[in-house]
LUMMIRO-615362 format. One record per residue (C-alpha): chain; x negated, y, z. Coordinates in nm, 2 decimals, padded with zeros to 4 digits, m for minus. Each point is the difference from the previous one (the first is absolute). Example, Ala and Ser with C-alpha at 12.3 -4.5 7.8 and 13.67 -1.06 7.14 Angstrom:
! LUMMIRO-615362
@unit: A u: m01.23 v: m00.45 w: 00.78
@unit: A u: m00.14 v: 00.34 w: m00.07
END
This chain:
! LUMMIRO-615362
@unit: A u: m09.03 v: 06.63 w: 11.43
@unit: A u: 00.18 v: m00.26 w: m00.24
@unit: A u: 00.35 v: 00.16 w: 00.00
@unit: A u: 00.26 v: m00.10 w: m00.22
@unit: A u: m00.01 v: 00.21 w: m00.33
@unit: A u: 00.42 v: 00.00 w: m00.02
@unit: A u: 00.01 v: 00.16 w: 00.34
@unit: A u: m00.27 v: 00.29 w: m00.02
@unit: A u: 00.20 v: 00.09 w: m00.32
@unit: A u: 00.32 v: 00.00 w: 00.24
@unit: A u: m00.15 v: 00.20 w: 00.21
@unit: A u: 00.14 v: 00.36 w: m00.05
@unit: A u: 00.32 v: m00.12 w: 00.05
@unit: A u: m00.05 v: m00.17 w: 00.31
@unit: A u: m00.11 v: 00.29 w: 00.11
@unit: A u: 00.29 v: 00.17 w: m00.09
@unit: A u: 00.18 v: m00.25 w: 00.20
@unit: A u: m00.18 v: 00.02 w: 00.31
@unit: A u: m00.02 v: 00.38 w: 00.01
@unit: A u: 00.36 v: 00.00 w: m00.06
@unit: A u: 00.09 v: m00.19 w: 00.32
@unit: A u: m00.26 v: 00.18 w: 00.18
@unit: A u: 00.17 v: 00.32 w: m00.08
@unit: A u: 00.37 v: m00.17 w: 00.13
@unit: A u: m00.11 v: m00.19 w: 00.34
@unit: A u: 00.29 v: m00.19 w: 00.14
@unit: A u: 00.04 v: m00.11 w: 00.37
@unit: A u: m00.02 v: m00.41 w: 00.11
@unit: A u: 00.32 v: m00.12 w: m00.14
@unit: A u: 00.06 v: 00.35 w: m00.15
@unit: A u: m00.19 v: m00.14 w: m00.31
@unit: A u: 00.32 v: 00.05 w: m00.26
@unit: A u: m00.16 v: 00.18 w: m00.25
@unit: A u: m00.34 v: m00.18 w: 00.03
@unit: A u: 00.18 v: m00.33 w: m00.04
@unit: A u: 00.26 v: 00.11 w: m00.29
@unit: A u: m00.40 v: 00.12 w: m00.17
@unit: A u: m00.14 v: m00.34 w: 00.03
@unit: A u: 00.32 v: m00.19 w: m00.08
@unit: A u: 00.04 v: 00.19 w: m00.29
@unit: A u: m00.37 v: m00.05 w: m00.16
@unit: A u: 00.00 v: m00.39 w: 00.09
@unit: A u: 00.33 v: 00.00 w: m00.23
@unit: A u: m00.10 v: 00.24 w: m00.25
@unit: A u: m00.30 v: m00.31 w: m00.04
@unit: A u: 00.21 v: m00.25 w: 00.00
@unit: A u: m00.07 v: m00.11 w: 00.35
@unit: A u: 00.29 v: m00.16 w: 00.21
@unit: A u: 00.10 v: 00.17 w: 00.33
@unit: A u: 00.16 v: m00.08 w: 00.32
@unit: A u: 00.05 v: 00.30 w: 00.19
@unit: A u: 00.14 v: 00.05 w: 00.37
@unit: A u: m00.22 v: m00.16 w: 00.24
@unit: A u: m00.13 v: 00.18 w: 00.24
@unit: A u: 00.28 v: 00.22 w: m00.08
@unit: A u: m00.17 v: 00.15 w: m00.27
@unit: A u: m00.30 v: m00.25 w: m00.11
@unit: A u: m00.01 v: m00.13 w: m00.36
@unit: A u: m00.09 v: m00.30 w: m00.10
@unit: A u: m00.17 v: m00.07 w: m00.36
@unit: A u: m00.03 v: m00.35 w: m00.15
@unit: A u: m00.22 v: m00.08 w: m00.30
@unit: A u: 00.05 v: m00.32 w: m00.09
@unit: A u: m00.25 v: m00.22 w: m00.26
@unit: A u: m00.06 v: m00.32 w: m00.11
@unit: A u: 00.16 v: m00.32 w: 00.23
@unit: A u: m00.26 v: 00.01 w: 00.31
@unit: A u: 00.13 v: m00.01 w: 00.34
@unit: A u: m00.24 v: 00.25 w: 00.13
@unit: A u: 00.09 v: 00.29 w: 00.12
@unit: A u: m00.14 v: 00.27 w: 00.18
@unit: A u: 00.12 v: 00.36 w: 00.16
@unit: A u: m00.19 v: 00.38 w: m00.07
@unit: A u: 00.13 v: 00.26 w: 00.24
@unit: A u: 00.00 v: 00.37 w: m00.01
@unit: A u: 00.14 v: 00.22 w: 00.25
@unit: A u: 00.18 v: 00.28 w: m00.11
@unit: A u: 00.11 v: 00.26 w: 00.32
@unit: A u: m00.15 v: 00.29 w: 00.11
@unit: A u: m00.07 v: 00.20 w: 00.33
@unit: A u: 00.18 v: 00.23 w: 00.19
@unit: A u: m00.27 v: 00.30 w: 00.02
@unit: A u: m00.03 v: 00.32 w: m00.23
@unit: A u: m00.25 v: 00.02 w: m00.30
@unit: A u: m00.15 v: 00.30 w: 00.02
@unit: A u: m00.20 v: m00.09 w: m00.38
@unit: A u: 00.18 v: 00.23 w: m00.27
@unit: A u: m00.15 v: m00.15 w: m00.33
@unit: A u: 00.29 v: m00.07 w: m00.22
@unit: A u: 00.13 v: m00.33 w: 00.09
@unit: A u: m00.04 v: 00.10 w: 00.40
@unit: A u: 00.33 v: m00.14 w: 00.21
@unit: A u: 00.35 v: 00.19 w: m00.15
@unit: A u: 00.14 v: m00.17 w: 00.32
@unit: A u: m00.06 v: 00.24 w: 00.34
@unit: A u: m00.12 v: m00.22 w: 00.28
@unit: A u: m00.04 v: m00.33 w: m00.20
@unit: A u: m00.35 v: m00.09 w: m00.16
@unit: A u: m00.23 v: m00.26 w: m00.15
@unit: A u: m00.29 v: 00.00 w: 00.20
@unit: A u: m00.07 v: m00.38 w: m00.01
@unit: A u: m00.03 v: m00.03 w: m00.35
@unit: A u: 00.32 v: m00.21 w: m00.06
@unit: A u: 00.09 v: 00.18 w: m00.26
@unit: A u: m00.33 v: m00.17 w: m00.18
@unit: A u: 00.04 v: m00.32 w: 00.13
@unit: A u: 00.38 v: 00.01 w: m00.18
@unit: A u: m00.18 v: 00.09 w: m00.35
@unit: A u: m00.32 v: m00.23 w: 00.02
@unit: A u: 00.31 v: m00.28 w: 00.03
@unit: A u: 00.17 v: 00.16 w: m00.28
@unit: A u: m00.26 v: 00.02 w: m00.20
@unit: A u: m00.10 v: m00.39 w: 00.01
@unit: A u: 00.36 v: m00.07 w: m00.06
@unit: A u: 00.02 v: 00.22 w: m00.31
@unit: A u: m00.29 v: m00.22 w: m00.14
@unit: A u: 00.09 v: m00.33 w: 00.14
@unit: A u: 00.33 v: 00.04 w: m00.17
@unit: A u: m00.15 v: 00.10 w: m00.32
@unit: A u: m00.26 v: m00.29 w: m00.02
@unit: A u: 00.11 v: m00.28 w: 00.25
@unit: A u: m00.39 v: m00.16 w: 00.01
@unit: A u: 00.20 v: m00.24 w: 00.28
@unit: A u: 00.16 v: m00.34 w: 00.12
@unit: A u: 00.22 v: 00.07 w: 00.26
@unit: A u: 00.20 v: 00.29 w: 00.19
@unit: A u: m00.12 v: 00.32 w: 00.08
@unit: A u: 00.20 v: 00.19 w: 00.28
@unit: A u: m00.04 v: 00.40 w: 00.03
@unit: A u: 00.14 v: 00.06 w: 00.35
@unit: A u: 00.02 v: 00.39 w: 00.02
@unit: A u: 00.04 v: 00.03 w: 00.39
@unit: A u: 00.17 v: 00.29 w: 00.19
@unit: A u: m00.04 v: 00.12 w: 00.35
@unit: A u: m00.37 v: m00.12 w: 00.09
@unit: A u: m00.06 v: 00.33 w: 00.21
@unit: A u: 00.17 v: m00.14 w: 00.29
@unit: A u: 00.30 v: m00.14 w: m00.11
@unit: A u: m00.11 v: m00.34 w: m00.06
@unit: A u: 00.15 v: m00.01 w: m00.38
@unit: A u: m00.22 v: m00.34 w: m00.05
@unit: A u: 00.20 v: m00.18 w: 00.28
@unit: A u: 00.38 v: 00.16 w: m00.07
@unit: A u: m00.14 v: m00.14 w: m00.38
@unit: A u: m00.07 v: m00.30 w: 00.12
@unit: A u: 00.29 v: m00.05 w: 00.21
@unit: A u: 00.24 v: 00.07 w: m00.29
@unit: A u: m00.18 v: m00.30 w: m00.14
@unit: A u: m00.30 v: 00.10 w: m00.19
@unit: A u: m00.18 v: m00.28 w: 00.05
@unit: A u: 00.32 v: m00.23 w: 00.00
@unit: A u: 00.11 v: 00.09 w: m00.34
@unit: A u: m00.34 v: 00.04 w: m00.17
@unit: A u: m00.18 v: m00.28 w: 00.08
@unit: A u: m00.37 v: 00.09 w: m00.05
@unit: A u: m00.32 v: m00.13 w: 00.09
@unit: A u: m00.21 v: 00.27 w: 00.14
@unit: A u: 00.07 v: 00.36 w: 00.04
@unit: A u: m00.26 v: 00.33 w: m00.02
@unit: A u: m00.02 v: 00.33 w: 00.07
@unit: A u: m00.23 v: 00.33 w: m00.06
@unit: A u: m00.04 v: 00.31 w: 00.17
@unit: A u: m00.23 v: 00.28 w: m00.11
@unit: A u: m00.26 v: 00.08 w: 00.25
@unit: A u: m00.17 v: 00.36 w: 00.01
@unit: A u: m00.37 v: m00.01 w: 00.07
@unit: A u: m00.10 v: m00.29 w: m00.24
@unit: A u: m00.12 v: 00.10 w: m00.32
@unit: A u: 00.25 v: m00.05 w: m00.28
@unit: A u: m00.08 v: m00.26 w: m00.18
@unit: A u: m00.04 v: m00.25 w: 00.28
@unit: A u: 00.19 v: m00.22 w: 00.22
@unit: A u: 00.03 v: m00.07 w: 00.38
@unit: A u: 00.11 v: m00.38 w: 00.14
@unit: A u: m00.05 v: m00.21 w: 00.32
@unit: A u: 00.12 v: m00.34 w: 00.08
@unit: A u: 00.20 v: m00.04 w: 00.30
@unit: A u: 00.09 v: 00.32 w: 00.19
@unit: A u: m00.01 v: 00.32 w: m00.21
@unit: A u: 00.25 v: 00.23 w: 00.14
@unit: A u: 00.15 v: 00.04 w: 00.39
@unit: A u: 00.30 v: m00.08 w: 00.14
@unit: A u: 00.20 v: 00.32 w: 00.10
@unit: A u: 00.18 v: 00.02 w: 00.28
@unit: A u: 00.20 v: 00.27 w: 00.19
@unit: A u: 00.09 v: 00.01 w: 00.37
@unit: A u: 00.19 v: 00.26 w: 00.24
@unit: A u: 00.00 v: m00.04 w: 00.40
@unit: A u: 00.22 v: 00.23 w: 00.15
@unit: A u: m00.11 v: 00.05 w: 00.40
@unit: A u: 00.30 v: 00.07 w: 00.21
@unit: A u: m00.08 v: 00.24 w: 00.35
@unit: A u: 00.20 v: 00.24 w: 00.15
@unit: A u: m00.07 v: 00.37 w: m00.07
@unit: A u: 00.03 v: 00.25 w: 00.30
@unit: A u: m00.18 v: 00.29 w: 00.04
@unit: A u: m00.38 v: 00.06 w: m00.09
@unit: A u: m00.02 v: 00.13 w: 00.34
@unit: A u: 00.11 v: m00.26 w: 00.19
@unit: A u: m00.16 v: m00.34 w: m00.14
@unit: A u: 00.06 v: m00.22 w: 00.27
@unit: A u: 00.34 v: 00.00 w: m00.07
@unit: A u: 00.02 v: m00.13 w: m00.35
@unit: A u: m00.20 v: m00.27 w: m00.20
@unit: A u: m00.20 v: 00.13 w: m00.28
@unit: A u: 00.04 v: m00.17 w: m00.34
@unit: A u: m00.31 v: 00.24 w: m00.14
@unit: A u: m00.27 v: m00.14 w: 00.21
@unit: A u: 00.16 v: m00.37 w: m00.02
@unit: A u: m00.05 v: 00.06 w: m00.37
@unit: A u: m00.35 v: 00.12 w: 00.05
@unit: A u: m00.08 v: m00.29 w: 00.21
@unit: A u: 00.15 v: m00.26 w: m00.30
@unit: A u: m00.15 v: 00.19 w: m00.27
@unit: A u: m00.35 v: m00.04 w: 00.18
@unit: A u: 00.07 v: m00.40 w: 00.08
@unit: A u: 00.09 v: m00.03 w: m00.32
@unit: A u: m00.35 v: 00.04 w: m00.14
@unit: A u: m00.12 v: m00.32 w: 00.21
@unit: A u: 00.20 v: m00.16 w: m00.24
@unit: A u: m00.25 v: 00.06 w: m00.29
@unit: A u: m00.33 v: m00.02 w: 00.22
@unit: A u: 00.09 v: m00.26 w: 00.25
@unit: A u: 00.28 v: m00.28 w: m00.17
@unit: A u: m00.05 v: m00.01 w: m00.32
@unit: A u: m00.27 v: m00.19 w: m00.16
@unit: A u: m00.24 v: 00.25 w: m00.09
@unit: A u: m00.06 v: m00.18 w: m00.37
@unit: A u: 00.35 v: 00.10 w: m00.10
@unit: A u: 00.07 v: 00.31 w: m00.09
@unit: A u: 00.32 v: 00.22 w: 00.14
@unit: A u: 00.14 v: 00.35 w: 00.09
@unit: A u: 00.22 v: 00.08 w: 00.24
@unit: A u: 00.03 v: 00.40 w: m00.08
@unit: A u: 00.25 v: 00.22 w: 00.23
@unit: A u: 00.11 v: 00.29 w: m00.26
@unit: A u: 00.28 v: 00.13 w: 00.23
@unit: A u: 00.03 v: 00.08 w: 00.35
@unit: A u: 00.34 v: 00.20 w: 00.09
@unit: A u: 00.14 v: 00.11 w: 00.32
@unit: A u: 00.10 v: 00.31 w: 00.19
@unit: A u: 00.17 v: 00.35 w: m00.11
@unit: A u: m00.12 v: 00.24 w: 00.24
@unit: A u: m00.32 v: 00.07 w: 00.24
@unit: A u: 00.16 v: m00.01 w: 00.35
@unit: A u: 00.21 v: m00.33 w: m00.07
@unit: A u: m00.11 v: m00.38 w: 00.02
@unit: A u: 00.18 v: m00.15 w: m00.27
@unit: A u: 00.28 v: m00.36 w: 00.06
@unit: A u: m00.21 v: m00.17 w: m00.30
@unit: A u: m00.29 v: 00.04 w: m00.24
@unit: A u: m00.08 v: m00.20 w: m00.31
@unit: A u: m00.31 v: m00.15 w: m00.20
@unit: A u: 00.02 v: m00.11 w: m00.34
@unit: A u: m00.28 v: m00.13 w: m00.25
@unit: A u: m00.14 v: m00.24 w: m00.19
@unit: A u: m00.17 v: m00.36 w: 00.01
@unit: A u: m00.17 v: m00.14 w: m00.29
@unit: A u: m00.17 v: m00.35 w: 00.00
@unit: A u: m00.13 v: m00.24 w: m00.26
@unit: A u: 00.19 v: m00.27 w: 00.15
@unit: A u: 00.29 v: m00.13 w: 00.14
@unit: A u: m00.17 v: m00.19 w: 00.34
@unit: A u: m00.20 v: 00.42 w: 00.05
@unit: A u: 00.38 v: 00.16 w: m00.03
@unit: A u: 00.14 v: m00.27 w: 00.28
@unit: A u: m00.26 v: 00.05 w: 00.22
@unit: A u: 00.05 v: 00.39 w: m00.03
@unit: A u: 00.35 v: 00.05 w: 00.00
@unit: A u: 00.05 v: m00.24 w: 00.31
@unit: A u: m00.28 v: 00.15 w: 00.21
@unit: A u: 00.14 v: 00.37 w: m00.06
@unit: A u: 00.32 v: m00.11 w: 00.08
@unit: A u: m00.12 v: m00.15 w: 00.36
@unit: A u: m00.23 v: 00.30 w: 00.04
@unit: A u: 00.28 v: 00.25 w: m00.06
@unit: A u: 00.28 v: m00.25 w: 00.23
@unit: A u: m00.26 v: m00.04 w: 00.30
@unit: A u: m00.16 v: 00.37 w: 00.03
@unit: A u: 00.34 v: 00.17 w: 00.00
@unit: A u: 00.08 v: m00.28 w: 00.27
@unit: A u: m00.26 v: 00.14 w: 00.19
@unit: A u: 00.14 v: 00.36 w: m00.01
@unit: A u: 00.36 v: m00.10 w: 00.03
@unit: A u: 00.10 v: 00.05 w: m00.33
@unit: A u: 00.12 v: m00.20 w: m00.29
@unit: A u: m00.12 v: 00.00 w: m00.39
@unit: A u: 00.23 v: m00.12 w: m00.30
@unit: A u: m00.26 v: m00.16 w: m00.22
@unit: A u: 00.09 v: 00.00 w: m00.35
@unit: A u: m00.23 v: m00.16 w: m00.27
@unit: A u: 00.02 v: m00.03 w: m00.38
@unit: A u: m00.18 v: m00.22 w: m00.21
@unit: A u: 00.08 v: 00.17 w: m00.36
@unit: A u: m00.26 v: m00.17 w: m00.24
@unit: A u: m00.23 v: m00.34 w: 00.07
@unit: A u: m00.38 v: 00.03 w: m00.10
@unit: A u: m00.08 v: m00.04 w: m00.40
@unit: A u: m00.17 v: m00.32 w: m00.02
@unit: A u: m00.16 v: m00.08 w: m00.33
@unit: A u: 00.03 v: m00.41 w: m00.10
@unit: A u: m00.35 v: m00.11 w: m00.04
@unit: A u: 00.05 v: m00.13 w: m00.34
@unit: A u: 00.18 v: 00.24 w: m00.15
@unit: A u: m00.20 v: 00.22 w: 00.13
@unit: A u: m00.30 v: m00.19 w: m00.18
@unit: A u: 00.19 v: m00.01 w: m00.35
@unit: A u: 00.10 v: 00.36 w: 00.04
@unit: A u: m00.40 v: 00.09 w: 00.03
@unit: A u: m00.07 v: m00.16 w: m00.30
@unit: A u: 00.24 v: 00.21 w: m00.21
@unit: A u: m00.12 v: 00.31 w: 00.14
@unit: A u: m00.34 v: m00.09 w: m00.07
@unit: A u: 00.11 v: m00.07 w: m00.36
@unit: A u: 00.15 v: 00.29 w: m00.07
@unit: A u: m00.29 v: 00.26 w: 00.22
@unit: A u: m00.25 v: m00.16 w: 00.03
@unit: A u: m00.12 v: m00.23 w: 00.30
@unit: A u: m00.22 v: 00.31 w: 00.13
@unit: A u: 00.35 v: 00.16 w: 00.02
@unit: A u: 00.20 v: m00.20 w: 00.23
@unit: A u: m00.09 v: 00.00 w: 00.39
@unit: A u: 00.12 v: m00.34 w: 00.10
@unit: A u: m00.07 v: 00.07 w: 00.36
@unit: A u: 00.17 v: 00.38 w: 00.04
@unit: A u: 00.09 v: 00.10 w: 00.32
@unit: A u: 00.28 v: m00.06 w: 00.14
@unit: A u: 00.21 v: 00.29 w: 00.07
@unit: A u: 00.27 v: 00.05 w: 00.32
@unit: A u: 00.23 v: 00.13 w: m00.27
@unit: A u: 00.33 v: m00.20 w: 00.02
@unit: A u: 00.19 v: m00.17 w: m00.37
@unit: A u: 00.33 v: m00.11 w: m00.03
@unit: A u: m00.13 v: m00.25 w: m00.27
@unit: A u: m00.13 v: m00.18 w: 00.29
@unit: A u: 00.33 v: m00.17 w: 00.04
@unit: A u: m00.03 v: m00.11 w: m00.33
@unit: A u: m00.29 v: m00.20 w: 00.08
@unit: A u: 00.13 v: m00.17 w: 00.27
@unit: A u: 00.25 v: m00.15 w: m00.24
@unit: A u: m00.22 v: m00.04 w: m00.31
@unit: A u: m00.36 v: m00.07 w: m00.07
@unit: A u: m00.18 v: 00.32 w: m00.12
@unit: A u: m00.20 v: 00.29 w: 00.00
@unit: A u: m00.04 v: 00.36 w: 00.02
@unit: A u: m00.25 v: 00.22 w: m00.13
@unit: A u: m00.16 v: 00.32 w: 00.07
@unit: A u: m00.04 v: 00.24 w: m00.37
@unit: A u: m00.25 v: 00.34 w: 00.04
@unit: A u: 00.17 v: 00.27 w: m00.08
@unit: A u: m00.37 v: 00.21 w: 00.05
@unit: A u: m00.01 v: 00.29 w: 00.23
@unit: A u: 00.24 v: 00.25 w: m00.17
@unit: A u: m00.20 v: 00.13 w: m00.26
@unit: A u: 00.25 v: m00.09 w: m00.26
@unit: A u: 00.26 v: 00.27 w: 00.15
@unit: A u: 00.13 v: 00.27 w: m00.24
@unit: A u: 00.00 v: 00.35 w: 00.04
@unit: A u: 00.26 v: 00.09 w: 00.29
@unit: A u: m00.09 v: m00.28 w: 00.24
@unit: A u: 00.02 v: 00.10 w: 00.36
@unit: A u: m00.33 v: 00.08 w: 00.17
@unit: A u: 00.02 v: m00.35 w: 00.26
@unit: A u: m00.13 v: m00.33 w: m00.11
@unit: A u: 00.10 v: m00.24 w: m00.20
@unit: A u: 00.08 v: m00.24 w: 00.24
@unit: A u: 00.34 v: m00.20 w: 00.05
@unit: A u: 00.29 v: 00.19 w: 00.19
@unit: A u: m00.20 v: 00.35 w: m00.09
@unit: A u: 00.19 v: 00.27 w: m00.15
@unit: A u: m00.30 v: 00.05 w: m00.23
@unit: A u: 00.04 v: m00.35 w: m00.12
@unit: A u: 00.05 v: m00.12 w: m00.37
@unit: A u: m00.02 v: m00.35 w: m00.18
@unit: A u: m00.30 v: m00.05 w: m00.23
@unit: A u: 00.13 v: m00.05 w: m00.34
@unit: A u: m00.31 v: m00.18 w: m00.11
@unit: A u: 00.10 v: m00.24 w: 00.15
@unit: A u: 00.30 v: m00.08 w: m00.15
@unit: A u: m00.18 v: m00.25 w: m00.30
@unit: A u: m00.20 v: m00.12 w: 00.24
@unit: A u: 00.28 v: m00.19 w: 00.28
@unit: A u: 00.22 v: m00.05 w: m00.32
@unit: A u: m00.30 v: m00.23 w: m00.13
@unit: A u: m00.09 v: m00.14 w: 00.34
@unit: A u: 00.39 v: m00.10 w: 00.00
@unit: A u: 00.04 v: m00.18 w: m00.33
@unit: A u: m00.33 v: m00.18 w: 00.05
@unit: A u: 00.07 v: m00.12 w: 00.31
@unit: A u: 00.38 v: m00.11 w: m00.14
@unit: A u: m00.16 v: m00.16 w: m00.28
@unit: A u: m00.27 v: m00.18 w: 00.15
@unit: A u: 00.25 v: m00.10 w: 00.33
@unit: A u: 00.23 v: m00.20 w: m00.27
@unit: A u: m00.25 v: m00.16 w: m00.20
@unit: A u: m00.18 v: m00.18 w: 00.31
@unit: A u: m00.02 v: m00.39 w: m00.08
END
């Protein structure tokens, strides 16, 4: 790998960074301490801030030469709400709260290509370090944006990275065009009238109304949509009733869609909603539809996507970088991002869990597991891919 000498000497104390904030996981929005950490080593470097966005983004701007250019690296810096049940030293001090997406990494590899962009400034242009709160569902990269991220740092392009468990460290995942899902939400609420188990005729059941949706739903999927694009339409939740010998007044699904585009999601979330409104017709009884698109698809820019490739290459290896991975029904916040901005995102191995010290739970090391820890290995590695990709972005002719 051709890594950046500066950084791999670095190294130990981005590691002490990352496990740090691993060990004090904060909440989307909650991210005070997180934030006050970043803030305070982009100054300590001599790196201007602008904190606030987002309620509690921050902003770095490195600043060189007289170019125009300008281009945005974003980390995201929240955790989960879930328990870690690792107990190697720098497991969660914080009950209930967690890094199980590797955030806490993704906040030092962009720390650690500040520290040497500050230090040797190998640029002609602006640099922006966007360090992101509230991607795990509270759409931090849109309340960023609509605080005027993108209005008061004008910059050409935008990219992100996310570590990906399962690929080897030491390469790197892409796609052009659609990489991550859409995700969705919806809750129908079927209104009946309870009366007694006993005695059906005399009440409308909202259970087997639900049943009968929940089934028609699934024609959806194998009979509307255009079998080439790819969707889900989960049901995680059916609730209704308290008590054997009762037909309850109501009963409820809730669940999921995920699609890889926006014309998949229409299609979906208007044929559940006349498949819900027409079957409880047919029993006499009435559905409150309630749908909630929370994050778009994450398309990659073709070529950005193309320039990012390259960089990878240079730093791994081109044997390293899959610029075909499959996509995944995962959902990403950054994805609003790209709508705004030409860009990219990348997938980083972070190997199979191997790397885990002494103490790690006894589940995988997959994303949103207990057992879960960030690969620190890969800390000189994204911190290269990062300043590379700067450097190169803003020395294009």
């Amino acid at each position: 790998m051709n890594l950046i000498d500066p950084i791999l000497e670095f190294q130990t104390e981005l590691q002490t960074i990352r496990r740090t904030i691993h060990a004090h996981p904060e909440l989307c929005f909650e991210e005070h301490d997180t934030a006050e950490l970043v803030a305070n080593k982009l100054t300590e470097w001599g790196i201007p801030i602008v904190r606030g966005l987002g309620v509690t983004g921050v902003v770095g701007i490195l600043k060189n030469g007289d170019s125009g250019r300008a281009i945005g690296l974003r980390a995201d810096m929240d955790a989960l709400p879930m328990q870690e049940i690792n107990t190697f030293p720098h497991t969660s001090k914080n009950d209930g709260k967690m890094h199980a997406c590797g955030h806490d990494g993704h906040t030092a590899m962009l720390l650690g290509a500040a520290h040497y962009l500050a230090q040797h400034r190998n640029f002609d242009g602006t640099i922006y370090l966007i360090f992101q709160p509230a991607e795990e569902g509270g759409g931090g990269a849109k309340r960023m944006m609509d605080d005027g991220l993108f209005k008061q740092f004008n910059m050409d392009a935008v990219f992100g990275m996310h570590n990906w468990p399962g690929i080897p460290v030491g390469q790197f995942g892409v796609t052009a065009g659609a990489m991550m899902a859409s995700s969705n939400e919806f809750e129908v609420i079927v209104n009946g009238k309870g009366c007694h188990a006993a005695q059906p005729h005399k009440g409308i059941d909202p259970v087997m109304v639900a049943v009968q949706i929940a089934q028609s739903w699934q024609t959806i999927i194998t009979r509307n949509r255009n079998p080439l694009d790819a969707a889900v339409l989960s049901i995680t939740q059916i609730h209704g009733g308290s008590a054997t010998n009762v037909i309850p007044d109501d009963a409820r699904l809730i669940g999921t869609v995920r699609t890889f585009n926006l014309r998949s999601l229409d299609l979906i979330e208007e044929r559940m909603r006349q498949i819900a409104e027409h079957t409880a017709q047919a029993f006499d009884a009435t559905v409150e539809f309630h749908f909630k698109r929370n994050y778009p698809p994450l398309i990659n820019h073709e070529a950005e996507t193309a320039f990012a490739a390259q960089i990878m290459q240079d730093v791994v290896g081109t044997e390293n970088v899959d610029i075909h991975v499959e996509p995944t029904m995962g959902a990403e916040d950054f994805a609003f991002m790209l709508q705004e901005k030409p860009g990219c995102y990348v997938f980083i191995g972070n190997g199979e869990g191997d790397h885990r010290m002494a103490g790690h739970g006894l589940g995988p090391c997959n994303l949103h597991n207990p057992s879960y820890d960030f690969n620190d290995d890969l800390l000189p590695i994204g911190a290269t891919y990062w300043v590379r990709l700067a450097e190169a972005w803003l020395a294009r002719t």
